[in-house]
C-alpha positions in Angstrom: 34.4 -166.4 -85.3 30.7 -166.8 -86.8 28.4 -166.9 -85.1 29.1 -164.4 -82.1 29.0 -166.7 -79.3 30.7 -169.2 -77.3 28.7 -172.2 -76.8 29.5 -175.1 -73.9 29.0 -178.7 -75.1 29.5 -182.6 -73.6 32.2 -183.9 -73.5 31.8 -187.5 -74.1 29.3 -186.2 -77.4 29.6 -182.4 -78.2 26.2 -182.3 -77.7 25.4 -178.2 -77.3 24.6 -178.0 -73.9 24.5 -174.3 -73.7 25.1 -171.1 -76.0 25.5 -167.9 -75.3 26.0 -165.0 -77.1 29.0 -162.4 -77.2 27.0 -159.1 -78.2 27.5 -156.3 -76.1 29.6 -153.2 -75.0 33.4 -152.7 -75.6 35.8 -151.3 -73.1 35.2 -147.7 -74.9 31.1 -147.7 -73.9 30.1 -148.8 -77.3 27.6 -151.5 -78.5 29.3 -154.2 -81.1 26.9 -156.3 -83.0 29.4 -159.0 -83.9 32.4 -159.5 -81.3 34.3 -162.3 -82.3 36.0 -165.0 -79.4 39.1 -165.1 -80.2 40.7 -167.7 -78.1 39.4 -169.8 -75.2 41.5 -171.3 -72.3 40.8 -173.6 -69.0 41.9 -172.7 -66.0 44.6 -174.5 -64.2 43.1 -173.6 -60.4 39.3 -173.2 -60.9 36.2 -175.1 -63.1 36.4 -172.1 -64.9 36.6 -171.0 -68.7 39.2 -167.5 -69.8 36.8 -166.3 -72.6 38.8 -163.7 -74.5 36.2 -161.7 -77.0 38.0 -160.0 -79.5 36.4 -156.6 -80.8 34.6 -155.4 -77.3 38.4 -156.1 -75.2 36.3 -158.1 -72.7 38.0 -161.4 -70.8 35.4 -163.4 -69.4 35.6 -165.8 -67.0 33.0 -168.3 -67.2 32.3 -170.7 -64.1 31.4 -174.6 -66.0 30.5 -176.0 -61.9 26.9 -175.1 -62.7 25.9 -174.9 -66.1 21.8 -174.3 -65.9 23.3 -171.4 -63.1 25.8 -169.8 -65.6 28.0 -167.7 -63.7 30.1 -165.1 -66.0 33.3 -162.4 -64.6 33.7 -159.8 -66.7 36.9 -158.2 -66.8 37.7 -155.2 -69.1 41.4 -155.2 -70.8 42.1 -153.7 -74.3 40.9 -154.1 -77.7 41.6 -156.5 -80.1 41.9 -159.2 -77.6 43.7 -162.7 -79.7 45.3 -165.4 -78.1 48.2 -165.8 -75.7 49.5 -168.2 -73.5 50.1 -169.1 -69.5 52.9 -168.0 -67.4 55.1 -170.6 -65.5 53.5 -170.8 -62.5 49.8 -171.4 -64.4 47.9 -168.8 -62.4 48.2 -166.1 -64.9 47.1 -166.2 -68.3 48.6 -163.1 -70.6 46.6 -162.3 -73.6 47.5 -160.1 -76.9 45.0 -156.8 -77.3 47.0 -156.6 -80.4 45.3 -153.2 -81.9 46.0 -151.7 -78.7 49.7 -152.7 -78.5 49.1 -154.1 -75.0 49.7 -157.7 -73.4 46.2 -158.2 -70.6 47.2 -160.7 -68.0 44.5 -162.3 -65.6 44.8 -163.5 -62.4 42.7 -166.6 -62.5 43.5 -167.2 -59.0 41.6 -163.7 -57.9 39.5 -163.6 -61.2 41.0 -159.8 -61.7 42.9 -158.3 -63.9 46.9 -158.2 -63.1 48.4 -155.7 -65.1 48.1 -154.3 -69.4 51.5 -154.1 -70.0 52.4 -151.7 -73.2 54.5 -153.5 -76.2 55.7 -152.9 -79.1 53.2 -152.7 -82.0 50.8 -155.6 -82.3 52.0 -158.0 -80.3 51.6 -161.7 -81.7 52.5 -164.3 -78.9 51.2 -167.8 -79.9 51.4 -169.0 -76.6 54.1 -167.5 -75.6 57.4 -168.6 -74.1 58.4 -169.3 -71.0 62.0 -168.9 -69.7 64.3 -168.2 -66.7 65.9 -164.6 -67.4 69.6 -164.4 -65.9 68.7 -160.8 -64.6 65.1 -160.3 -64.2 64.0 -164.2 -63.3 60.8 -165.5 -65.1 59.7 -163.8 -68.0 57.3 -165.0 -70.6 58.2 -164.0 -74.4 56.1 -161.9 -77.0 57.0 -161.5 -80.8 55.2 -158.6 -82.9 53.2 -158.0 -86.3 54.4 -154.8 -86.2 57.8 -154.1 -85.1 61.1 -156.1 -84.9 61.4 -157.0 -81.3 60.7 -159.7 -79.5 59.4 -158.7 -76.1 60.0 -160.2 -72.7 57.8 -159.5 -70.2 58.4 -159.9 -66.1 55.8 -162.6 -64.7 55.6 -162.9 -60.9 56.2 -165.9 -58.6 55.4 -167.1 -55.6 58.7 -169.2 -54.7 61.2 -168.1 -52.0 64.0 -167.5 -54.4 62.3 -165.5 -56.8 61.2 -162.7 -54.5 64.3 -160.5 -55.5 62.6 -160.0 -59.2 59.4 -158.6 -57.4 60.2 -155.2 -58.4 60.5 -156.1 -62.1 57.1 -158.0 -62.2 54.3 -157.0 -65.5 57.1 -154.5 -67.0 59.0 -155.2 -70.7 62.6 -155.5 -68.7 64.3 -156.3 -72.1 63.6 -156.3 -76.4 65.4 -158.4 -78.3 66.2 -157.4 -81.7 64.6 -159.5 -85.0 65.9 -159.2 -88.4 62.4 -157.4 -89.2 58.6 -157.6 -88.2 56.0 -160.2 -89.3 56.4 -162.5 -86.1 53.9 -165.2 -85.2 55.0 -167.2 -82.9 57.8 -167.9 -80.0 58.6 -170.6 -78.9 61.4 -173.0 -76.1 61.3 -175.6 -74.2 61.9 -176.3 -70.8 65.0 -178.6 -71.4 66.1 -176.5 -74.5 68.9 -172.8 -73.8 67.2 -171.8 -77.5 64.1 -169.5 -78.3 62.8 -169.9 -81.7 61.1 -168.0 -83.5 59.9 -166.9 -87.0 59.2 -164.1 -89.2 56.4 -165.6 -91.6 54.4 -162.1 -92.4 58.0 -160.3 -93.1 57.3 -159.2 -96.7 61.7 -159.6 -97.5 62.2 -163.3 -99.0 65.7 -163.1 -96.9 63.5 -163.2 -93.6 60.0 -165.0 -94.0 62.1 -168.0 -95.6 63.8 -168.0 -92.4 63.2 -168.8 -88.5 65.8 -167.2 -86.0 67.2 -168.6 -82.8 68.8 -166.9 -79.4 70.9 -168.0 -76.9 69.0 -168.3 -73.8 72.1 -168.2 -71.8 73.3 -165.2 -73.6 70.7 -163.0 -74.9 73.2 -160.0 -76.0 74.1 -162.3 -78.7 72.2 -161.9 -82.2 70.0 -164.9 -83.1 71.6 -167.5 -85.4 69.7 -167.2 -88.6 68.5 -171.0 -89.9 67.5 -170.7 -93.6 64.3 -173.1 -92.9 63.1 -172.9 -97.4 67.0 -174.0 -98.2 67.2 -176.6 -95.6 63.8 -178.2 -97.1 65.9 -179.4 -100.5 61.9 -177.7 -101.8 62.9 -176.1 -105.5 63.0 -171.8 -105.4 59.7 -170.6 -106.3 58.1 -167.5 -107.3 55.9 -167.4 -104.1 57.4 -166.6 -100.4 58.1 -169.5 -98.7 57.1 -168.6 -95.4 58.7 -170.7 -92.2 55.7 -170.8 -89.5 55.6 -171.8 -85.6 58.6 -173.6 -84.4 57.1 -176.5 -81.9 59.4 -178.7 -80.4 59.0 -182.2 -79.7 57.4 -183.7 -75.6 61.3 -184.5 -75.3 62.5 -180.7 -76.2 65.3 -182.4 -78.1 63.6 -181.6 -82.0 61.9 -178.4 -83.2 59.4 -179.0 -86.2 59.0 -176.2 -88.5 56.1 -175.8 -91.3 56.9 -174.1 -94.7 54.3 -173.0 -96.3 54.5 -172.9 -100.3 52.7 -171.1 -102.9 49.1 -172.2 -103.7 50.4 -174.4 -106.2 53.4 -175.2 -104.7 55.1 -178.3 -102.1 55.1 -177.1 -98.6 57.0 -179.2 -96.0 57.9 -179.7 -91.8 61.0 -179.2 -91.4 62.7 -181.1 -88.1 65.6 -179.7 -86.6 68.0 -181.0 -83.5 67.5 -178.4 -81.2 71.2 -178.4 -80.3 72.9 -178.5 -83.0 70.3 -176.1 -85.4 70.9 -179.2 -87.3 67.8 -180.7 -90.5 66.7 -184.5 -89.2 64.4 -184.4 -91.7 62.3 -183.3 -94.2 58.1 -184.3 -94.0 56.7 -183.4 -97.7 53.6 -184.9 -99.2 51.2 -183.9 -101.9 48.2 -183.8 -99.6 50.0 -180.9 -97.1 49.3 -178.0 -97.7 50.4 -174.9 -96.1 50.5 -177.0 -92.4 50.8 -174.5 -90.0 49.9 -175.5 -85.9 51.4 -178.7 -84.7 50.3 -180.3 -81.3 52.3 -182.9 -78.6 
């Protein structure tokens, strides 16, 4: 976040080739001394960086072909941009402006701006998630800070057999219900029929404890509530034991889930069978604590 810059560095040595400097105007017209990057991504179609700067609600689309020739897109979205993820087909990246309650999506493949879709309050994506909607074909998943919905949001596609969803493309076409608000991340798999996800910054012990899991093949169905501090065999402490970011496994056959104890306390990964919502096993060790983001 500190400095307020982005800088560009080797690759074989991380030697700073270049840095440059995220000062300047927000999408209102006003200068900010200090806009933070909040998430940076590589395109999947052009040498290009999706720079997302946080307070000014600027995406930035920096070409890496020619370094000493810097060539920057500036597209203006929402404030405060944070992270999100790709849709399926990799051409669009969608990005929380969480103080705006809006989801910015970028064409990388025209270098504009597709659509700012209006959510739910704060939107909190991760990376999103992926999936094949029975009714309104591929949608990509958003949970929320601020209200108790998980939000699904029509992405377009190029294939044959997707054109009958056209009509439905960059709108919310459906909320799923969440025991409360506090959601931080989403998550499936493409050889999973679950969606986890979790309520970590729920103030109710009952929820952040918890993560929560739907039916991707029937999503009028509640999600089946997976008591993540229980199943850890951790002792009850004063402090919330929050259960963070579902990940599955490269098979899509486990889901790993951290626990995060008190400041003094054991935290844990929990591993699940994606199937049968079922504990594998328990990871605990003196030297983890609070582990939140884990990586394939």
């Amino acid at each position: 976040y500190w400095p307020p810059q982005y800088s560009i560095m080797s690759g074989d040595t991380l030697e700073p080739i270049k840095v440059v400097s995220t000062r300047g105007m927000t999408v209102d017209g006003e200068y900010h001394p200090e806009p933070r990057v909040a998430s940076i991504v590589s395109s999947h179609i052009k040498p290009e960086w999706v720079v997302n700067v946080k307070e000014t609600g600027q995406i930035l689309l920096v070409d890496y072909s020619d370094i000493k020739n810097l060539k920057t897109t500036t597209i203006e979205s929402a404030k405060f941009l944070h992270d999100g993820g790709w849709d399926a087909s990799k051409r669009y990246f969608l990005v929380a402006a969480n103080a705006s309650n809006k989801v910015a999506a970028v064409d990388t493949k025209t270098g504009k701006l597709a659509a700012l879709v209006e959510t739910k309050k704060i939107p909190h994506p991760g990376r999103g998630a992926n999936f094949m909607h029975p009714k309104y074909g591929p949608v990509w998943a958003t949970g929320h800070l601020g209200d108790a919905v998980v939000s699904l949001i029509s992405t377009p596609s190029e294939k044959k057999e997707h054109q009958q969803y056209k009509q439905y493309n960059w709108k919310v076409v459906e909320e799923l219900p969440m025991a409360g608000a506090g959601n931080l991340f989403v998550k499936t798999h493409p050889k999973s029929t679950h969606l986890w996800t979790d309520l970590p910054m729920n103030p109710e012990r009952e929820y952040t404890e918890s993560a929560y899991v739907f039916d991707l093949k029937d999503l009028s169905r509640a999600p089946v509530k997976i008591d993540v501090a229980a199943d850890s065999g951790l002792p009850v402490t004063k402090a919330l034991r929050r259960a963070v970011h579902p990940e599955y496994n490269e098979a899509g056959d486990e889901v790993w889930i951290s626990l995060w104890g008190g400041k003094t306390d054991q935290s844990a990964i929990v591993v699940y069978d994606d199937k049968t919502m079922k504990v594998k096993k328990v990871i605990t060790d003196p030297q983890m604590i609070t582990p939140t983001g884990k990586f394939n």
